[in-house]
C-alpha positions in Angstrom: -91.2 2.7 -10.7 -89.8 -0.2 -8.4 -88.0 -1.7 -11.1 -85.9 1.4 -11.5 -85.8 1.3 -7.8 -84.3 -2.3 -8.1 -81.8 -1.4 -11.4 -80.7 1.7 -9.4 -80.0 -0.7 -5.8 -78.2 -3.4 -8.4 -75.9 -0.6 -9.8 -74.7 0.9 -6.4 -74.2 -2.6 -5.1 -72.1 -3.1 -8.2 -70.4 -0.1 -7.6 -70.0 -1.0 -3.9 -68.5 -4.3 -4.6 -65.9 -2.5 -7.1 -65.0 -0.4 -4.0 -64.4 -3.3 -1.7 -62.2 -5.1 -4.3 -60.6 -2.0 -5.5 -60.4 0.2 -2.2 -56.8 1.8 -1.6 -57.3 1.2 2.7 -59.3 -1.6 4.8 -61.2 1.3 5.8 -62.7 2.3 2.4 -63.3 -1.8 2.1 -65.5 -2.5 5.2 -67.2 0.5 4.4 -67.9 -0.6 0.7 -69.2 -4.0 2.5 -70.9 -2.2 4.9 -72.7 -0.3 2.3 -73.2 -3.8 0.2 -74.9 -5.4 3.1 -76.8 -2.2 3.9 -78.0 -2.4 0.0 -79.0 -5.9 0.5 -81.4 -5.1 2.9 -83.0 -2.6 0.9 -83.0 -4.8 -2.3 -84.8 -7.4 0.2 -87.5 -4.9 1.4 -88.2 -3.6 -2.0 -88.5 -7.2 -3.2 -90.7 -8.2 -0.1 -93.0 -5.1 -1.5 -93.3 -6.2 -4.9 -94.1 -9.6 -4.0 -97.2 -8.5 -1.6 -95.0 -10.5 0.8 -94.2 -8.4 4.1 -93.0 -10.4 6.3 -89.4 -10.4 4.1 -89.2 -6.8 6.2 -88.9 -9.1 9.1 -85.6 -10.5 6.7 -84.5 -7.6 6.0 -84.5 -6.2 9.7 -82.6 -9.4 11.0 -80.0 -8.9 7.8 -79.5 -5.6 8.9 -78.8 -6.3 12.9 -76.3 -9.1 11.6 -74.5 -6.5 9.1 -73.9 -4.2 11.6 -72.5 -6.6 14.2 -70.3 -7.5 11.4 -68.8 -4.7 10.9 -68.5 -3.7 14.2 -66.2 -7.2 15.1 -64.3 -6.8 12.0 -63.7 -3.2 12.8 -62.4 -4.3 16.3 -60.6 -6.8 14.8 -58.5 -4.8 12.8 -58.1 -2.4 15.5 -57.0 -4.3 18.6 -55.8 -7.6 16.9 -58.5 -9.9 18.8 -62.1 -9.8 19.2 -62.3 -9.6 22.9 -60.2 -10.5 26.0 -60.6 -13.3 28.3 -62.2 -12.2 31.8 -59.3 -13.6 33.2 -56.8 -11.3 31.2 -59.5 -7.9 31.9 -60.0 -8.8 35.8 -55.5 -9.1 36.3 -54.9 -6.3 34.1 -57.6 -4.4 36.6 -56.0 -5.5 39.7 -52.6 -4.5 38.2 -54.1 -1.0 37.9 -53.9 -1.0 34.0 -57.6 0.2 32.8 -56.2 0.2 29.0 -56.5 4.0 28.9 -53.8 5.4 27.3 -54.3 9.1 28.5 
């Protein structure tokens, strides 16, 4: 049963990687590597269950917090151009009365 679990998880990664090589838009490839990373942490629980090992979840968990953070910054990234602005540049533009809004 969990080795068809595990052959099934191997073929969407597969099929996920394809995507993020392939992908006509940077959209459709973050979310293929989203999905990769998201299949990662699967294949690592299901690995940490057939090893009688459960403190892999534990893996798995912190694999998952660091994927999504990834794709949140990259996602950012190729939104704004930059990850973040200095406090400096935020607290002028502030004071100038510019609160980014563009409504």
């Amino acid at each position: 049963m969990f080795v068809v679990v595990t052959v099934a998880l191997l073929v969407t990664m597969g099929l996920a990687l394809a995507r993020a090589i392939v992908g006509p838009t940077l959209y459709d490839r973050i979310l293929a590597v989203n999905t990769f990373g998201t299949k990662t942490v699967l294949l690592i629980a299901v690995y940490g269950y057939l090893t009688e090992r459960p403190d892999f979840v534990d893996i798995a968990l912190v694999y998952a917090l660091i994927n999504f953070i990834g794709t949140v910054a990259v996602l950012k990234f190729f939104e704004s151009g930059e990850f973040a602005h200095s406090w400096r540049e935020r607290r002028e533009r502030v004071e100038a009365g510019d609160t980014g809004d563009d409504d």
